[in-house]
BABAKOL-860164 format. One record per atom (N, C-alpha, C, O, CB): residue number from 0; atom name; y, z, x. Coordinates in steps of 0.05 Angstrom, whole numbers. Each point is the difference from the previous one (the first is absolute). Last residue first. Glycine has a CB too. Example, Ala and Ser with C-alpha at 12.3 -4.5 7.8 and 13.67 -1.06 7.14 Angstrom:
BEGIN
{1 N {-45 142 257}}
{1 CA {24 1 16}}
{1 C {22 14 -15}}
{1 O {22 4 10}}
{1 CB {-35 -47 14}}
{0 N {-102 42 -18}}
{0 CA {24 0 -18}}
{0 C {24 0 18}}
{0 O {0 13 21}}
{0 CB {-23 12 -59}}
***
This chain:
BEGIN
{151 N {1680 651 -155}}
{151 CA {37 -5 4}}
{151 C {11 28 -12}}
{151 O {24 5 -1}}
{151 CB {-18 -65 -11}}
{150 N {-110 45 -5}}
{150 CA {15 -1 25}}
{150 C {26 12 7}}
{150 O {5 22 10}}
{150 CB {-27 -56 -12}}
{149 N {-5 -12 -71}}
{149 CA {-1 21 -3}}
{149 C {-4 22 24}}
{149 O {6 23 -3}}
{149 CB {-18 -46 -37}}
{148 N {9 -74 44}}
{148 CA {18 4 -8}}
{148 C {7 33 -7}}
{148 O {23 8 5}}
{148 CB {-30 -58 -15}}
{147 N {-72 17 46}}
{147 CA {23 -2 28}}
{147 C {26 -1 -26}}
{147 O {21 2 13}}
{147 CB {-50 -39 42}}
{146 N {-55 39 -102}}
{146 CA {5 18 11}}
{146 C {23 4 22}}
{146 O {9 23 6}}
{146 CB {-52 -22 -22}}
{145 N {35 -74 -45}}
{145 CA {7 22 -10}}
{145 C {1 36 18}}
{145 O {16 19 -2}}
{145 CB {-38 -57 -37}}
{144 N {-3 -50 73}}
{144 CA {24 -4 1}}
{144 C {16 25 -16}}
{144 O {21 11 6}}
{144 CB {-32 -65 0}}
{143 N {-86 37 -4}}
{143 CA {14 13 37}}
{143 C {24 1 -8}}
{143 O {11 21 7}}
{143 CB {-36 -45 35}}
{142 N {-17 7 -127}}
{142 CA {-5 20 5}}
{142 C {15 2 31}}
{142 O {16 18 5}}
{142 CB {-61 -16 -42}}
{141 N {38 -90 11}}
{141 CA {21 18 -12}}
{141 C {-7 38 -3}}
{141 O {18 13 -10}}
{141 CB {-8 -66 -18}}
{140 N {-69 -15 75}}
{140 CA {31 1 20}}
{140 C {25 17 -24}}
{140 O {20 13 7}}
{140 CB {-30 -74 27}}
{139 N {-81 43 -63}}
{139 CA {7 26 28}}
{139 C {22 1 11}}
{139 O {11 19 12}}
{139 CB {-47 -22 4}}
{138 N {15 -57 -95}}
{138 CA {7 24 -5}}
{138 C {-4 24 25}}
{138 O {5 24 0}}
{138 CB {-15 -41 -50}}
{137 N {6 -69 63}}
{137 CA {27 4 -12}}
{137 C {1 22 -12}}
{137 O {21 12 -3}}
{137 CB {-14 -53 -3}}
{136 N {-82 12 44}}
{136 CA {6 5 18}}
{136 C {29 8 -2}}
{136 O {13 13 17}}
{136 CB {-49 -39 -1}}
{135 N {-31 -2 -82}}
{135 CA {-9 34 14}}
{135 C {22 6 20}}
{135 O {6 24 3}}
{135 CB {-63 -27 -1}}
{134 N {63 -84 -38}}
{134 CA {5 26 -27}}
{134 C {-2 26 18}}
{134 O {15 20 2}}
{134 CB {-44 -43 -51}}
{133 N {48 -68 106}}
{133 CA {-20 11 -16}}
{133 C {6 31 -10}}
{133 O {10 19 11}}
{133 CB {-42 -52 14}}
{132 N {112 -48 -8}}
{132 CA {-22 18 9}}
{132 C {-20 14 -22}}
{132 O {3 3 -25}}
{132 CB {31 6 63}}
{131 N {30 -92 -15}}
{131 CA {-8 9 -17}}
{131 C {-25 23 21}}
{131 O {-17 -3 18}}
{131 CB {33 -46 -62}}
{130 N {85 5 64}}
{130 CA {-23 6 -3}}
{130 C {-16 23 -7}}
{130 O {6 24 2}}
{130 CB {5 -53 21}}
{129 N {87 -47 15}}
{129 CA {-16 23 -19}}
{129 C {-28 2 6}}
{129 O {-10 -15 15}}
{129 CB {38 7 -54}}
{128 N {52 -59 78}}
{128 CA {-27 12 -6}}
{128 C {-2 20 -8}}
{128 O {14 14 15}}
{128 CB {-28 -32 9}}
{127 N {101 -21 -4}}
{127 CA {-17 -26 -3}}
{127 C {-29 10 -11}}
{127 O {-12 -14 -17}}
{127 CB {38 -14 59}}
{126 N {47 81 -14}}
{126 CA {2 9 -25}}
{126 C {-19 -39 -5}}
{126 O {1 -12 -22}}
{126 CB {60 63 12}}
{125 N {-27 -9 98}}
{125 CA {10 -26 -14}}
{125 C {-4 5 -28}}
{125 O {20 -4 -13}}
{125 CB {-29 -28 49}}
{124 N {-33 91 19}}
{124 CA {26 13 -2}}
{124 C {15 -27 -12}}
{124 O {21 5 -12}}
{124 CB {-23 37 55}}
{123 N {-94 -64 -45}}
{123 CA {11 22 -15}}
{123 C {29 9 1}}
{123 O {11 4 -22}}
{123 CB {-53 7 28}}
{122 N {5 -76 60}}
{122 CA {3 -8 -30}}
{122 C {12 26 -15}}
{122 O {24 3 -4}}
{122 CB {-67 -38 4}}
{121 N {27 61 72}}
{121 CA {19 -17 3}}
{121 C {9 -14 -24}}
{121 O {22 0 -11}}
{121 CB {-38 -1 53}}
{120 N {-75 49 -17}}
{120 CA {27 17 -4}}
{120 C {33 -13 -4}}
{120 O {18 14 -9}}
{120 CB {-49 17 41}}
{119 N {-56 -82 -25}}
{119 CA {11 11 -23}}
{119 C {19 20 -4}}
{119 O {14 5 -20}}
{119 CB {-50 -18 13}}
{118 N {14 -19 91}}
{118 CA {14 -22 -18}}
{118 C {7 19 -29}}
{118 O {22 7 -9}}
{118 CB {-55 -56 31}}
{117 N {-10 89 40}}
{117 CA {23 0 12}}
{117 C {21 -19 -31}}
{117 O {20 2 -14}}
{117 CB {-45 1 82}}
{116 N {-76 10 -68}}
{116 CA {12 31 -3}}
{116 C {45 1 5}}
{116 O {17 16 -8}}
{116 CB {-84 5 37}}
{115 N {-5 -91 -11}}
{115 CA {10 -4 -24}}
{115 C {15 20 -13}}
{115 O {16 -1 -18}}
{115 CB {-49 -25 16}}
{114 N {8 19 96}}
{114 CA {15 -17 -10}}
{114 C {8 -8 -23}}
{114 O {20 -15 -5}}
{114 CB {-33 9 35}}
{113 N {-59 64 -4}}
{113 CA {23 7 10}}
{113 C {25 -11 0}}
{113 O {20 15 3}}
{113 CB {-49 -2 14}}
{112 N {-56 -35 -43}}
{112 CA {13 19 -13}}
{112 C {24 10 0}}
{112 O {15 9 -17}}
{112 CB {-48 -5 19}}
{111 N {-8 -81 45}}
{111 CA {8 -3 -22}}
{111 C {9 19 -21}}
{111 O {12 -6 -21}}
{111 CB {-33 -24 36}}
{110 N {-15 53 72}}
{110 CA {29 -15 4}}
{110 C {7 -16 -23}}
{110 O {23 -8 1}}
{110 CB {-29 4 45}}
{109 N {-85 59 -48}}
{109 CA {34 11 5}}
{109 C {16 -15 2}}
{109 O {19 7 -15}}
{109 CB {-28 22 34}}
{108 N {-65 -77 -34}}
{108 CA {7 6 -21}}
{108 C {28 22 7}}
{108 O {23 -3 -9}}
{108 CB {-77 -10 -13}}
{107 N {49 -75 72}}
{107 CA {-15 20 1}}
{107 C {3 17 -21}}
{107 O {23 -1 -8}}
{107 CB {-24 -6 49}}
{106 N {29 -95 -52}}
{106 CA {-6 23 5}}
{106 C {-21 23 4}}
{106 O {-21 3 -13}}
{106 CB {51 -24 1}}
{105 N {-25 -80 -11}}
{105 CA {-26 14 13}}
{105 C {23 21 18}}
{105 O {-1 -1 24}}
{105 CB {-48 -45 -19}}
{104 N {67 -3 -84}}
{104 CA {16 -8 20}}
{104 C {-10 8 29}}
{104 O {11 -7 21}}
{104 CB {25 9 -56}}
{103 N {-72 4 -51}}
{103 CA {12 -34 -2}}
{103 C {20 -4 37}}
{103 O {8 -19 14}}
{103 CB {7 21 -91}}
{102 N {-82 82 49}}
{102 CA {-9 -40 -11}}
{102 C {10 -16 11}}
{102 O {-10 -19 13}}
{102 CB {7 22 -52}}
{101 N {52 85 44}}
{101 CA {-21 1 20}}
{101 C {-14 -37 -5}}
{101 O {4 -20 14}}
{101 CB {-16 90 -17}}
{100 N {60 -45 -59}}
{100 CA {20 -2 24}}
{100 C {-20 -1 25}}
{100 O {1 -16 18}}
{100 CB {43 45 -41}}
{99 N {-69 -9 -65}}
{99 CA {-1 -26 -10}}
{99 C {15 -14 45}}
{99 O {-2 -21 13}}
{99 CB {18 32 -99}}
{98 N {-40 94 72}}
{98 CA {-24 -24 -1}}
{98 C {4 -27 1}}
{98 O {-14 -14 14}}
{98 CB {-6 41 -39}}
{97 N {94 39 5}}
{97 CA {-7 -2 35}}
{97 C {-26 -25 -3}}
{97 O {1 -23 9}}
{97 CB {9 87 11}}
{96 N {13 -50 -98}}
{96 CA {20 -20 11}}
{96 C {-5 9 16}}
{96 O {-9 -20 11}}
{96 CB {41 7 -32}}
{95 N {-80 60 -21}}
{95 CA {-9 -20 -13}}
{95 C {22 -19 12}}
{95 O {-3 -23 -9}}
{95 CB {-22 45 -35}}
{94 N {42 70 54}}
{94 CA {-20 -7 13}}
{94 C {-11 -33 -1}}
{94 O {-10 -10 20}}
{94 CB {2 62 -27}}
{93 N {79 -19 -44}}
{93 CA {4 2 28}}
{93 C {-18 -16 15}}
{93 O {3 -21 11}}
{93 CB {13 63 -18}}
{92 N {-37 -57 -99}}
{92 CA {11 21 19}}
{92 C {11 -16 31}}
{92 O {-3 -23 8}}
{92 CB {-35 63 -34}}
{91 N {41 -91 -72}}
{91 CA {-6 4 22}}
{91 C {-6 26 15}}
{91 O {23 9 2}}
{91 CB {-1 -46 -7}}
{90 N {19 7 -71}}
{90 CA {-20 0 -12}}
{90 C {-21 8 40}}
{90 O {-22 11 4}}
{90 CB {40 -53 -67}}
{89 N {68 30 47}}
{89 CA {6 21 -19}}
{89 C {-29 5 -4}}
{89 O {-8 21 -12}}
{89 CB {56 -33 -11}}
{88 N {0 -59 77}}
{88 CA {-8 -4 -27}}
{88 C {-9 25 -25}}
{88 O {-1 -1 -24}}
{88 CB {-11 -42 53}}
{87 N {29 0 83}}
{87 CA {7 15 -8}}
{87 C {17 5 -30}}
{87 O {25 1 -3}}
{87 CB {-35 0 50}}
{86 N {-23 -66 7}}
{86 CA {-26 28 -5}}
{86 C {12 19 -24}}
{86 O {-9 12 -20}}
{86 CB {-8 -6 78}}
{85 N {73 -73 -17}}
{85 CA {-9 -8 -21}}
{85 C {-30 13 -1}}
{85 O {-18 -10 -14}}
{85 CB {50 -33 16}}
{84 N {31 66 63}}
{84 CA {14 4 -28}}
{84 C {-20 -16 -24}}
{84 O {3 4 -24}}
{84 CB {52 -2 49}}
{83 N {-89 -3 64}}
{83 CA {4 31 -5}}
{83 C {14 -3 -25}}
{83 O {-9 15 -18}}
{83 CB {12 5 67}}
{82 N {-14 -94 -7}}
{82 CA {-25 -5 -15}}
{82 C {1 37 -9}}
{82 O {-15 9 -17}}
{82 CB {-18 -62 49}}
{81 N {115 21 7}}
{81 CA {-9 -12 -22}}
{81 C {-23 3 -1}}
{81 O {-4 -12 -22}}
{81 CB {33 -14 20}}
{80 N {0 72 75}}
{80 CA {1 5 -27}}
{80 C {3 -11 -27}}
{80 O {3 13 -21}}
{80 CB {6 7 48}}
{79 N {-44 -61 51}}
{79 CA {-18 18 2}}
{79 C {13 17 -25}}
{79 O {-15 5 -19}}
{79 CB {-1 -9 74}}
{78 N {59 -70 -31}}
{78 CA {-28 -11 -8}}
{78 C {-17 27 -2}}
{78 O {-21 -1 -11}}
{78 CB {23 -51 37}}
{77 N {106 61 -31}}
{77 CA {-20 -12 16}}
{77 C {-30 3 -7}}
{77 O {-9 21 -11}}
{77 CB {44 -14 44}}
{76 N {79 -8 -92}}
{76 CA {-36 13 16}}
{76 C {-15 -8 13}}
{76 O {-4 -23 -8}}
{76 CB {-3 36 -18}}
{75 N {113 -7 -13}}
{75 CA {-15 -19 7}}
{75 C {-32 9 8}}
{75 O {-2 11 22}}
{75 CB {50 -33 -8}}
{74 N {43 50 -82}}
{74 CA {-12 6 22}}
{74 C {-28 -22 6}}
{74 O {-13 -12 -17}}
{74 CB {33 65 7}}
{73 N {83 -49 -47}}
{73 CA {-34 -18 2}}
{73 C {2 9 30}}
{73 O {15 -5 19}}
{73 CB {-20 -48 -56}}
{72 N {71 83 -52}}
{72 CA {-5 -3 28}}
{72 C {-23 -8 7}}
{72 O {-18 3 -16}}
{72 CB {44 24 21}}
{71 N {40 -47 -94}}
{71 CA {-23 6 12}}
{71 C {-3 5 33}}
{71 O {11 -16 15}}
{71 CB {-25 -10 -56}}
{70 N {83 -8 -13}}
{70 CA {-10 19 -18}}
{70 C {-28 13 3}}
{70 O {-13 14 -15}}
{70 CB {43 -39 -10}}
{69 N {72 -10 81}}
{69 CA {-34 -9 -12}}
{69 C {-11 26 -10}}
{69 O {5 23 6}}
{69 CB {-19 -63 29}}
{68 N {123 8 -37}}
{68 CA {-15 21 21}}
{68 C {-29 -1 -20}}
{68 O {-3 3 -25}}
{68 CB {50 35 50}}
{67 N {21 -123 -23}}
{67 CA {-7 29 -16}}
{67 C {-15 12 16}}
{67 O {-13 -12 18}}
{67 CB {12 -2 -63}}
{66 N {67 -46 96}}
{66 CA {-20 -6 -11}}
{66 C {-9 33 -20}}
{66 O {7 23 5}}
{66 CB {-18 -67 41}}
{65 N {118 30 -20}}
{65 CA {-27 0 10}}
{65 C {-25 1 -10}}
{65 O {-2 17 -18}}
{65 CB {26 -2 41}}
{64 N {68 -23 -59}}
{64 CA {-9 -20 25}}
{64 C {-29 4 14}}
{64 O {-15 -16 10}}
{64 CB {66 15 1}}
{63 N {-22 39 -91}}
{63 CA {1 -19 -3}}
{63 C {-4 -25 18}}
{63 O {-8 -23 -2}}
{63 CB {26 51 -24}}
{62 N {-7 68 34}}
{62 CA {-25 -6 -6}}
{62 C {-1 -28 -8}}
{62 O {-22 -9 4}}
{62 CB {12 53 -15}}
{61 N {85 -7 46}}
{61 CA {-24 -5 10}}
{61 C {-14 -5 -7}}
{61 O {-12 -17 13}}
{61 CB {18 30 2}}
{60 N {64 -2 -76}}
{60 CA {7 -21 21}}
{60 C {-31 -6 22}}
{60 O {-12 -22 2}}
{60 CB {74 43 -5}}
{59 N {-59 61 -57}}
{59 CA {0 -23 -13}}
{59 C {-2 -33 19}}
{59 O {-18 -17 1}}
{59 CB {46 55 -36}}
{58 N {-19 52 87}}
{58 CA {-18 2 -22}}
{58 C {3 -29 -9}}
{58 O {-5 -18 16}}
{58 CB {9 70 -29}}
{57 N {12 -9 97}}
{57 CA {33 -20 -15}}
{57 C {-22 -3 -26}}
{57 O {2 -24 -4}}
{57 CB {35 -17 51}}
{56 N {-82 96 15}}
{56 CA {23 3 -5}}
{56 C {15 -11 -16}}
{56 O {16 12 -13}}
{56 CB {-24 -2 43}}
{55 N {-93 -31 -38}}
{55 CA {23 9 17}}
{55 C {19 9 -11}}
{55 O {3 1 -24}}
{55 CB {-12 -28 50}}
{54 N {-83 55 -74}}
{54 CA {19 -22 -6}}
{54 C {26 -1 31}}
{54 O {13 21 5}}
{54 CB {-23 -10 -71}}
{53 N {-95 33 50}}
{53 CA {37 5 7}}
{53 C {3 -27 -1}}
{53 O {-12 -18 11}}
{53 CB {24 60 25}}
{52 N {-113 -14 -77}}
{52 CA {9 -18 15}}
{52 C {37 5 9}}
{52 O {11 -13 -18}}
{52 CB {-57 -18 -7}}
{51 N {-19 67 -38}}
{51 CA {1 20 25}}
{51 C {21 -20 16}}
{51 O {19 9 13}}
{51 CB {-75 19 -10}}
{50 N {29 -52 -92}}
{50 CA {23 19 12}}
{50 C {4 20 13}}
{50 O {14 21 -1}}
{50 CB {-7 -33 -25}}
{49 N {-80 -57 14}}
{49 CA {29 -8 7}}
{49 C {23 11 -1}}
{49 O {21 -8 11}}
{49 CB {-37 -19 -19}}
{48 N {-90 40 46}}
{48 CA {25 9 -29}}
{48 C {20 -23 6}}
{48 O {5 -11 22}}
{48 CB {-5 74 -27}}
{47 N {-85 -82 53}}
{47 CA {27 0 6}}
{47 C {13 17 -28}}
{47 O {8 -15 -18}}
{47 CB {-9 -35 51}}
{46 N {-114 18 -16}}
{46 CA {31 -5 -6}}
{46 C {21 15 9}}
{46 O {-12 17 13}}
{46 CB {-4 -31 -48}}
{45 N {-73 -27 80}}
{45 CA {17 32 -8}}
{45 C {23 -9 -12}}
{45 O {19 -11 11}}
{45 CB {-32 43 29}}
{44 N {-76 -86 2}}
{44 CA {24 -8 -12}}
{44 C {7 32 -17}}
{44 O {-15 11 -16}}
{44 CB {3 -75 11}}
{43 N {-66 26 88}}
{43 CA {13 13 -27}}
{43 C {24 -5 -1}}
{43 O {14 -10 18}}
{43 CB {-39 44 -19}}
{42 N {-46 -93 45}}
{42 CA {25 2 8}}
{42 C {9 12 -28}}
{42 O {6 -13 -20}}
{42 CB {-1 -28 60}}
{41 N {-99 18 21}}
{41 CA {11 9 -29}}
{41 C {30 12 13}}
{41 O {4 13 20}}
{41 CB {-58 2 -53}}
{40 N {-26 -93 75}}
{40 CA {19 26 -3}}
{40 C {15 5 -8}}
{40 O {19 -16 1}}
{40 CB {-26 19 19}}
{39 N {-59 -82 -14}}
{39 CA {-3 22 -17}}
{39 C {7 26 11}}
{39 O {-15 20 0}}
{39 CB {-19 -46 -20}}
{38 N {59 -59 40}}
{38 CA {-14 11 19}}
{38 C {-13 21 -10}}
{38 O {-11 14 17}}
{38 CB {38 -29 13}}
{37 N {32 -36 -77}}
{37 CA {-23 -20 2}}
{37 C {-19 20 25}}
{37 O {-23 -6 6}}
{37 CB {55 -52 -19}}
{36 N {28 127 -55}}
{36 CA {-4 -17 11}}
{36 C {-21 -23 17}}
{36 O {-24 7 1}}
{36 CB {55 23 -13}}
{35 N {-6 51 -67}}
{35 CA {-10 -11 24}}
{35 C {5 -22 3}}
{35 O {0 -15 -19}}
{35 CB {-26 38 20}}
{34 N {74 49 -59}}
{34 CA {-8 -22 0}}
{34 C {-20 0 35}}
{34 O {3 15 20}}
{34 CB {47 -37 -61}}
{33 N {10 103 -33}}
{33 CA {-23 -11 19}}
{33 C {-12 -30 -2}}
{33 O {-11 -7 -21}}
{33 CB {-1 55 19}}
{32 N {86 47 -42}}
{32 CA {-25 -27 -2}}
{32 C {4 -7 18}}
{32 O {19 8 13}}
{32 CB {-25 -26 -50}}
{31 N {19 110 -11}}
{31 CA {6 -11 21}}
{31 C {-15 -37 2}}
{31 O {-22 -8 -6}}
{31 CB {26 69 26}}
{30 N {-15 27 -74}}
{30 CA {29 -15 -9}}
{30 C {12 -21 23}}
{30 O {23 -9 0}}
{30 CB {-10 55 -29}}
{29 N {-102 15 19}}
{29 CA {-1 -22 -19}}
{29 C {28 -13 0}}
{29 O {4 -20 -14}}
{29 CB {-42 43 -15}}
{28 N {-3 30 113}}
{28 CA {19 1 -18}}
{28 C {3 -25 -22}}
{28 O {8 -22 6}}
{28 CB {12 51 33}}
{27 N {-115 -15 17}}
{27 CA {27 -9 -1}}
{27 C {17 3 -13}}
{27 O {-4 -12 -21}}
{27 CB {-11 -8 32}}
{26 N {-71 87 23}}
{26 CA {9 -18 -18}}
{26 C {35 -6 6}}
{26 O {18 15 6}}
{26 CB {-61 5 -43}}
{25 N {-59 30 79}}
{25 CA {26 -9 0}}
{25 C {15 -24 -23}}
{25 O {-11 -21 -5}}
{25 CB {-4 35 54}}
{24 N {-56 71 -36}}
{24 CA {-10 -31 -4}}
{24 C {37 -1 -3}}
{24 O {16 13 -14}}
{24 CB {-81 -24 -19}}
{23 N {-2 95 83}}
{23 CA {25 -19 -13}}
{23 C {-6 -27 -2}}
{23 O {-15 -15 13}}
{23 CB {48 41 5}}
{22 N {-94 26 30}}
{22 CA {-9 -1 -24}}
{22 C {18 -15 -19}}
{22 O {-6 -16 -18}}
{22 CB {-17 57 28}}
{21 N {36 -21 91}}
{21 CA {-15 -22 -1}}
{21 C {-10 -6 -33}}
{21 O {-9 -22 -6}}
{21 CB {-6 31 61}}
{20 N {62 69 -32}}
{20 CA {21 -25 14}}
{20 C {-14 -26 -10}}
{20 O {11 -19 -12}}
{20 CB {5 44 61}}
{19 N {-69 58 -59}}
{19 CA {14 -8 -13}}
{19 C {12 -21 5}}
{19 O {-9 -20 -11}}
{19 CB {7 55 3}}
{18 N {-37 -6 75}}
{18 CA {-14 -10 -13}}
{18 C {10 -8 -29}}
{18 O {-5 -23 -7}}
{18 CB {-25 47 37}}
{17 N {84 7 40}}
{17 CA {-12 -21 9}}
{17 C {-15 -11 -30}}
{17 O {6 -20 -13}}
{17 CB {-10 39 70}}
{16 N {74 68 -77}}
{16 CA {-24 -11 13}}
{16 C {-14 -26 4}}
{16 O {-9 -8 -21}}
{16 CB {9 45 9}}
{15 N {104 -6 -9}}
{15 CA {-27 -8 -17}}
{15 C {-17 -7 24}}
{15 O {4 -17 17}}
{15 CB {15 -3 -66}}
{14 N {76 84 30}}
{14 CA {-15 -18 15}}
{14 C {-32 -4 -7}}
{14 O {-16 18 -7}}
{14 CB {51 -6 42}}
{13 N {64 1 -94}}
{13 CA {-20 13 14}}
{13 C {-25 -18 15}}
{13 O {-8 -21 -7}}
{13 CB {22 58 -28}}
{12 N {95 -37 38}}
{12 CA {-20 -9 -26}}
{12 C {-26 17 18}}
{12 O {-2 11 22}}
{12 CB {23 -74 -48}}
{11 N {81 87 41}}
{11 CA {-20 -16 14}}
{11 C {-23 -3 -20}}
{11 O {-1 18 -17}}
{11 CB {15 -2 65}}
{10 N {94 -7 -52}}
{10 CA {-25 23 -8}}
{10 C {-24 -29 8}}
{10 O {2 -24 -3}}
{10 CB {21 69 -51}}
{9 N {71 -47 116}}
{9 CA {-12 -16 -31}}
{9 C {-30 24 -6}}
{9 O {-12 12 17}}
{9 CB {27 -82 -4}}
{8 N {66 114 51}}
{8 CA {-26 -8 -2}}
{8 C {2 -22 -29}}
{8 O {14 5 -20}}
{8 CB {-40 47 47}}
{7 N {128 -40 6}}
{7 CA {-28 12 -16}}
{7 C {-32 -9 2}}
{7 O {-7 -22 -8}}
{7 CB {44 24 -23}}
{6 N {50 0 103}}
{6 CA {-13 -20 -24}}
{6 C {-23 17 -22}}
{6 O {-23 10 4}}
{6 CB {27 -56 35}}
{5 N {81 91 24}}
{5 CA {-23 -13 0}}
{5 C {-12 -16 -17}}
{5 O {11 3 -22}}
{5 CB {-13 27 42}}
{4 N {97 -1 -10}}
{4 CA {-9 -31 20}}
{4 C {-29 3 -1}}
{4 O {-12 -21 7}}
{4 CB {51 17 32}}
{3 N {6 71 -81}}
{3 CA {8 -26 -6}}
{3 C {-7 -18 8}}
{3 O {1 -21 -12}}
{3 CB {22 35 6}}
{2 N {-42 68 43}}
{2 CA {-12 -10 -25}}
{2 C {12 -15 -22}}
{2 O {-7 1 -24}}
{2 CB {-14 33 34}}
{1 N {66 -4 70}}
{1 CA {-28 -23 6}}
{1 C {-9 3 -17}}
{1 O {-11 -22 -3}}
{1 CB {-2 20 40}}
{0 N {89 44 -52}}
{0 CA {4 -27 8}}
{0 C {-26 -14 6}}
{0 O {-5 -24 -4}}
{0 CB {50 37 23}}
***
């Protein structure tokens, strides 16, 4: 009965050293769009499947009354991750956005690491960011992952 009720660990990714952390170059999901605004803060736009979308109960009849279900969701950003989503170009490192953050916004460099370390984790489980890592470093992490698999 209780191993029914426990949750399965999620397999945990492998953990990347500070210095690394800082070599990634982050990049925007190409399927997602994006406008700014007069304050120049960026308001993404995520499409919606639409046949994720449930139709109500009374199917036909409702939908007729009620407005179409939108085809987009719109997350809103603040001045600090709008100048973070628009670094963020693939061409950039980590490091090269703590710097632009420290400039523009006279963070400290940890508390901009540390803050980007959070964000981007966030973006990511949203599936909003990706990233491009360096060659040497994709092939260490696929050798650790080979070895903790062989492991098991």
């Amino acid at each position: 009965m209780l191993r029914r009720l426990r949750r399965k660990k999620k397999p945990e990714g492998p953990v990347i050293p500070r210095s690394d952390f800082l070599r990634l170059k982050p990049v925007r999901n190409p399927s997602l769009g994006w406008k700014k605004n007069e304050k120049g803060e960026i308001q993404l736009l995520i499409p919606i499947r639409q046949d994720s979308v449930k139709k109500g109960v009374s199917g036909k009849v409702f939908s007729k009354l009620a407005p179409p279900p939108p085809k987009e969701r719109k997350i809103q950003l603040d001045k600090v991750g709008s100048t973070v989503w628009e670094l963020c170009d693939g061409s950039k490192t980590i490091k090269e956005i703590v710097d632009a953050l420290y400039e523009k916004y006279k963070m400290m460099q940890t508390e901009a690491e540390i803050s980007l370390n959070a964000y981007f984790q966030q973006l990511t489980k949203r599936g909003l960011v990706g990233f491009i890592l360096p060659e040497e470093l994709r092939e260490r992490l696929k050798e650790e992952t080979k070895d903790k698999d062989a492991k098991k």
